[in-house]
Legacy VTK file of the C-alpha trace (Angstrom):
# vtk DataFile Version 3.0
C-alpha trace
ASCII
DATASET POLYDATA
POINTS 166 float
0.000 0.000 0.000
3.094 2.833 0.712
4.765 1.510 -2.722
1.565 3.503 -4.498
1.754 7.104 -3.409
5.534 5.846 -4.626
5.220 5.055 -7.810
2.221 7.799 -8.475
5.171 10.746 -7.756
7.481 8.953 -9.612
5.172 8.208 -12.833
3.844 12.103 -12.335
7.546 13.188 -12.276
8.534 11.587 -14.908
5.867 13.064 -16.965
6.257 16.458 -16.170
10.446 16.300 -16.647
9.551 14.963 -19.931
7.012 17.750 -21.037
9.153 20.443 -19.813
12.125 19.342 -22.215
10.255 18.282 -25.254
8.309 22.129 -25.029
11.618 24.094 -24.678
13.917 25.312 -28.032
17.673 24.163 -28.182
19.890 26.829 -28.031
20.730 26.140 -31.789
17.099 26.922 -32.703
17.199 29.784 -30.386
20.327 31.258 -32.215
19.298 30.860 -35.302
16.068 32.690 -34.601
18.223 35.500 -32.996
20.336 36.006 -36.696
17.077 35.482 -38.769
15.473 38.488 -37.092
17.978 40.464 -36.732
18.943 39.771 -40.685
14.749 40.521 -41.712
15.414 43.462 -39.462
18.089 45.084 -41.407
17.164 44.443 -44.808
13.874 45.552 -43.918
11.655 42.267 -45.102
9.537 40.869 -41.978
5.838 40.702 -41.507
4.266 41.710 -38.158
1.293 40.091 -37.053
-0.658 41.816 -34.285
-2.449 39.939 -31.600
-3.456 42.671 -28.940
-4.118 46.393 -29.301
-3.742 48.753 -26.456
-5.093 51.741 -27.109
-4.553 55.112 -25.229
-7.276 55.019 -21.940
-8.905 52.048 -22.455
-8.030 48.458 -22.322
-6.391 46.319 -24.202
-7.709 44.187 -27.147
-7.640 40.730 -28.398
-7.186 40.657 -32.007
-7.930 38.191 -34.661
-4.740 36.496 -36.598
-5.413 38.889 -39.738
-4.333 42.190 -38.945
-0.822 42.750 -39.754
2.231 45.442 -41.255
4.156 43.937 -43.913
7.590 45.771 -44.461
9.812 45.159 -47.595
12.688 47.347 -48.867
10.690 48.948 -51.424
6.981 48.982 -49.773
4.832 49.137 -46.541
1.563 46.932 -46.094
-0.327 47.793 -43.432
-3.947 46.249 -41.918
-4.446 47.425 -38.730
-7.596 48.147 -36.761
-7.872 51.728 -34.589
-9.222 52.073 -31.179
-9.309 55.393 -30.071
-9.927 59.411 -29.977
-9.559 60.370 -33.550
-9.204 64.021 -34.336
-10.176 64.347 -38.375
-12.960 61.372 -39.020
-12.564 59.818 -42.288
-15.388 60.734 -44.613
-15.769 57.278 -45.620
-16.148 55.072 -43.188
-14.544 51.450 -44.565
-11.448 54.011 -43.832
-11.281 53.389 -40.314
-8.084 51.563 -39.195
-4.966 52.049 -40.796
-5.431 50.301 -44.814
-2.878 51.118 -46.814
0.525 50.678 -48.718
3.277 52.770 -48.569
5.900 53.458 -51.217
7.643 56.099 -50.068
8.827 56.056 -46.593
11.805 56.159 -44.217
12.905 53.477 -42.395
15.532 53.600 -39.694
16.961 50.607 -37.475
18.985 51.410 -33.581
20.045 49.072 -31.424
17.675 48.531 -28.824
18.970 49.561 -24.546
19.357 45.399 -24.252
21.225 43.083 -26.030
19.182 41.249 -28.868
16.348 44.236 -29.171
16.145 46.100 -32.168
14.694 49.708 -32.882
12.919 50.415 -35.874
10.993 53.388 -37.027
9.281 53.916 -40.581
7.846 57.342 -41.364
5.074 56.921 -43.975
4.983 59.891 -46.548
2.769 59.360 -48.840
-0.572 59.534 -46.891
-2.304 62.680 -46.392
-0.920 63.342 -42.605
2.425 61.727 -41.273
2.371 58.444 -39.900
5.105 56.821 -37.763
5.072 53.335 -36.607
8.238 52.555 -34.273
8.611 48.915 -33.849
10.437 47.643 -30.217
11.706 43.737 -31.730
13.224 41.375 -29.905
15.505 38.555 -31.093
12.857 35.670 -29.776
10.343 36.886 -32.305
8.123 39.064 -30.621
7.492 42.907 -30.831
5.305 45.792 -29.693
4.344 48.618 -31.834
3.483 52.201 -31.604
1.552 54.057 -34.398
1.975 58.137 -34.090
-0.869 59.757 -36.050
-1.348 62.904 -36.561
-5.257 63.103 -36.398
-5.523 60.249 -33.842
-4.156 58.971 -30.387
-1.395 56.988 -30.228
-2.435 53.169 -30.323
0.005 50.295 -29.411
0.233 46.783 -30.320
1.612 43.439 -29.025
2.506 40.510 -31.984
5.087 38.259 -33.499
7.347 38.766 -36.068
7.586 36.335 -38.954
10.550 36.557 -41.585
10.826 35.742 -44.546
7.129 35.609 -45.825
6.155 37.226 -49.078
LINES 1 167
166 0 1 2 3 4 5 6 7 8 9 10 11 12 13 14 15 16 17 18 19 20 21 22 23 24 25 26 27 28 29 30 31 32 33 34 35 36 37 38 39 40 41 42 43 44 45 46 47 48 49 50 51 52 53 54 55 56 57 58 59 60 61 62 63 64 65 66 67 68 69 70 71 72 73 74 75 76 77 78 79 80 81 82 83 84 85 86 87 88 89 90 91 92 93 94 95 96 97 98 99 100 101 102 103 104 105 106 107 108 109 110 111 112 113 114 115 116 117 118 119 120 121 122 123 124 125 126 127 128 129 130 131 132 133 134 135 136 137 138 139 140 141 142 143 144 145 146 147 148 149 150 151 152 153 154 155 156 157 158 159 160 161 162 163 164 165
Protein backbone atom coordinates (compact mmCIF):
# COMPACT_ATOMS: atom_id res chain seq x y z
CA UNK A 1 0.00 0.00 0.00
CA UNK A 2 3.09 2.83 0.71
CA UNK A 3 4.77 1.51 -2.72
CA UNK A 4 1.57 3.50 -4.50
CA UNK A 5 1.75 7.10 -3.41
CA UNK A 6 5.53 5.85 -4.63
CA UNK A 7 5.22 5.06 -7.81
CA UNK A 8 2.22 7.80 -8.48
CA UNK A 9 5.17 10.75 -7.76
CA UNK A 10 7.48 8.95 -9.61
CA UNK A 11 5.17 8.21 -12.83
CA UNK A 12 3.84 12.10 -12.34
CA UNK A 13 7.55 13.19 -12.28
CA UNK A 14 8.53 11.59 -14.91
CA UNK A 15 5.87 13.06 -16.96
CA UNK A 16 6.26 16.46 -16.17
CA UNK A 17 10.45 16.30 -16.65
CA UNK A 18 9.55 14.96 -19.93
CA UNK A 19 7.01 17.75 -21.04
CA UNK A 20 9.15 20.44 -19.81
CA UNK A 21 12.12 19.34 -22.21
CA UNK A 22 10.25 18.28 -25.25
CA UNK A 23 8.31 22.13 -25.03
CA UNK A 24 11.62 24.09 -24.68
CA UNK A 25 13.92 25.31 -28.03
CA UNK A 26 17.67 24.16 -28.18
CA UNK A 27 19.89 26.83 -28.03
CA UNK A 28 20.73 26.14 -31.79
CA UNK A 29 17.10 26.92 -32.70
CA UNK A 30 17.20 29.78 -30.39
CA UNK A 31 20.33 31.26 -32.22
CA UNK A 32 19.30 30.86 -35.30
CA UNK A 33 16.07 32.69 -34.60
CA UNK A 34 18.22 35.50 -33.00
CA UNK A 35 20.34 36.01 -36.70
CA UNK A 36 17.08 35.48 -38.77
CA UNK A 37 15.47 38.49 -37.09
CA UNK A 38 17.98 40.46 -36.73
CA UNK A 39 18.94 39.77 -40.68
CA UNK A 40 14.75 40.52 -41.71
CA UNK A 41 15.41 43.46 -39.46
CA UNK A 42 18.09 45.08 -41.41
CA UNK A 43 17.16 44.44 -44.81
CA UNK A 44 13.87 45.55 -43.92
CA UNK A 45 11.65 42.27 -45.10
CA UNK A 46 9.54 40.87 -41.98
CA UNK A 47 5.84 40.70 -41.51
CA UNK A 48 4.27 41.71 -38.16
CA UNK A 49 1.29 40.09 -37.05
CA UNK A 50 -0.66 41.82 -34.28
CA UNK A 51 -2.45 39.94 -31.60
CA UNK A 52 -3.46 42.67 -28.94
CA UNK A 53 -4.12 46.39 -29.30
CA UNK A 54 -3.74 48.75 -26.46
CA UNK A 55 -5.09 51.74 -27.11
CA UNK A 56 -4.55 55.11 -25.23
CA UNK A 57 -7.28 55.02 -21.94
CA UNK A 58 -8.91 52.05 -22.45
CA UNK A 59 -8.03 48.46 -22.32
CA UNK A 60 -6.39 46.32 -24.20
CA UNK A 61 -7.71 44.19 -27.15
CA UNK A 62 -7.64 40.73 -28.40
CA UNK A 63 -7.19 40.66 -32.01
CA UNK A 64 -7.93 38.19 -34.66
CA UNK A 65 -4.74 36.50 -36.60
CA UNK A 66 -5.41 38.89 -39.74
CA UNK A 67 -4.33 42.19 -38.95
CA UNK A 68 -0.82 42.75 -39.75
CA UNK A 69 2.23 45.44 -41.25
CA UNK A 70 4.16 43.94 -43.91
CA UNK A 71 7.59 45.77 -44.46
CA UNK A 72 9.81 45.16 -47.60
CA UNK A 73 12.69 47.35 -48.87
CA UNK A 74 10.69 48.95 -51.42
CA UNK A 75 6.98 48.98 -49.77
CA UNK A 76 4.83 49.14 -46.54
CA UNK A 77 1.56 46.93 -46.09
CA UNK A 78 -0.33 47.79 -43.43
CA UNK A 79 -3.95 46.25 -41.92
CA UNK A 80 -4.45 47.43 -38.73
CA UNK A 81 -7.60 48.15 -36.76
CA UNK A 82 -7.87 51.73 -34.59
CA UNK A 83 -9.22 52.07 -31.18
CA UNK A 84 -9.31 55.39 -30.07
CA UNK A 85 -9.93 59.41 -29.98
CA UNK A 86 -9.56 60.37 -33.55
CA UNK A 87 -9.20 64.02 -34.34
CA UNK A 88 -10.18 64.35 -38.38
CA UNK A 89 -12.96 61.37 -39.02
CA UNK A 90 -12.56 59.82 -42.29
CA UNK A 91 -15.39 60.73 -44.61
CA UNK A 92 -15.77 57.28 -45.62
CA UNK A 93 -16.15 55.07 -43.19
CA UNK A 94 -14.54 51.45 -44.56
CA UNK A 95 -11.45 54.01 -43.83
CA UNK A 96 -11.28 53.39 -40.31
CA UNK A 97 -8.08 51.56 -39.19
CA UNK A 98 -4.97 52.05 -40.80
CA UNK A 99 -5.43 50.30 -44.81
CA UNK A 100 -2.88 51.12 -46.81
CA UNK A 101 0.52 50.68 -48.72
CA UNK A 102 3.28 52.77 -48.57
CA UNK A 103 5.90 53.46 -51.22
CA UNK A 104 7.64 56.10 -50.07
CA UNK A 105 8.83 56.06 -46.59
CA UNK A 106 11.80 56.16 -44.22
CA UNK A 107 12.90 53.48 -42.39
CA UNK A 108 15.53 53.60 -39.69
CA UNK A 109 16.96 50.61 -37.48
CA UNK A 110 18.98 51.41 -33.58
CA UNK A 111 20.05 49.07 -31.42
CA UNK A 112 17.67 48.53 -28.82
CA UNK A 113 18.97 49.56 -24.55
CA UNK A 114 19.36 45.40 -24.25
CA UNK A 115 21.22 43.08 -26.03
CA UNK A 116 19.18 41.25 -28.87
CA UNK A 117 16.35 44.24 -29.17
CA UNK A 118 16.15 46.10 -32.17
CA UNK A 119 14.69 49.71 -32.88
CA UNK A 120 12.92 50.41 -35.87
CA UNK A 121 10.99 53.39 -37.03
CA UNK A 122 9.28 53.92 -40.58
CA UNK A 123 7.85 57.34 -41.36
CA UNK A 124 5.07 56.92 -43.97
CA UNK A 125 4.98 59.89 -46.55
CA UNK A 126 2.77 59.36 -48.84
CA UNK A 127 -0.57 59.53 -46.89
CA UNK A 128 -2.30 62.68 -46.39
CA UNK A 129 -0.92 63.34 -42.61
CA UNK A 130 2.43 61.73 -41.27
CA UNK A 131 2.37 58.44 -39.90
CA UNK A 132 5.10 56.82 -37.76
CA UNK A 133 5.07 53.34 -36.61
CA UNK A 134 8.24 52.55 -34.27
CA UNK A 135 8.61 48.92 -33.85
CA UNK A 136 10.44 47.64 -30.22
CA UNK A 137 11.71 43.74 -31.73
CA UNK A 138 13.22 41.37 -29.90
CA UNK A 139 15.51 38.55 -31.09
CA UNK A 140 12.86 35.67 -29.78
CA UNK A 141 10.34 36.89 -32.31
CA UNK A 142 8.12 39.06 -30.62
CA UNK A 143 7.49 42.91 -30.83
CA UNK A 144 5.31 45.79 -29.69
CA UNK A 145 4.34 48.62 -31.83
CA UNK A 146 3.48 52.20 -31.60
CA UNK A 147 1.55 54.06 -34.40
CA UNK A 148 1.98 58.14 -34.09
CA UNK A 149 -0.87 59.76 -36.05
CA UNK A 150 -1.35 62.90 -36.56
CA UNK A 151 -5.26 63.10 -36.40
CA UNK A 152 -5.52 60.25 -33.84
CA UNK A 153 -4.16 58.97 -30.39
CA UNK A 154 -1.39 56.99 -30.23
CA UNK A 155 -2.44 53.17 -30.32
CA UNK A 156 0.01 50.29 -29.41
CA UNK A 157 0.23 46.78 -30.32
CA UNK A 158 1.61 43.44 -29.02
CA UNK A 159 2.51 40.51 -31.98
CA UNK A 160 5.09 38.26 -33.50
CA UNK A 161 7.35 38.77 -36.07
CA UNK A 162 7.59 36.33 -38.95
CA UNK A 163 10.55 36.56 -41.59
CA UNK A 164 10.83 35.74 -44.55
CA UNK A 165 7.13 35.61 -45.82
CA UNK A 166 6.15 37.23 -49.08
Amino acid sequence: MKRLPLLQLTVLLSVLIFYACGSAQSVAEREKLAVDVRNAVEIPEFTFSATFAYPTGYKSIYLSPYYDVKVFPDKVTVYLPYYGRAYRAPMNPAEGGYRFTSTNFEYQIEEGKKKGNWIAVITIRDQDRPITFSFDIWEKGTARLTVNDADRQPISFQGDLEVGTE
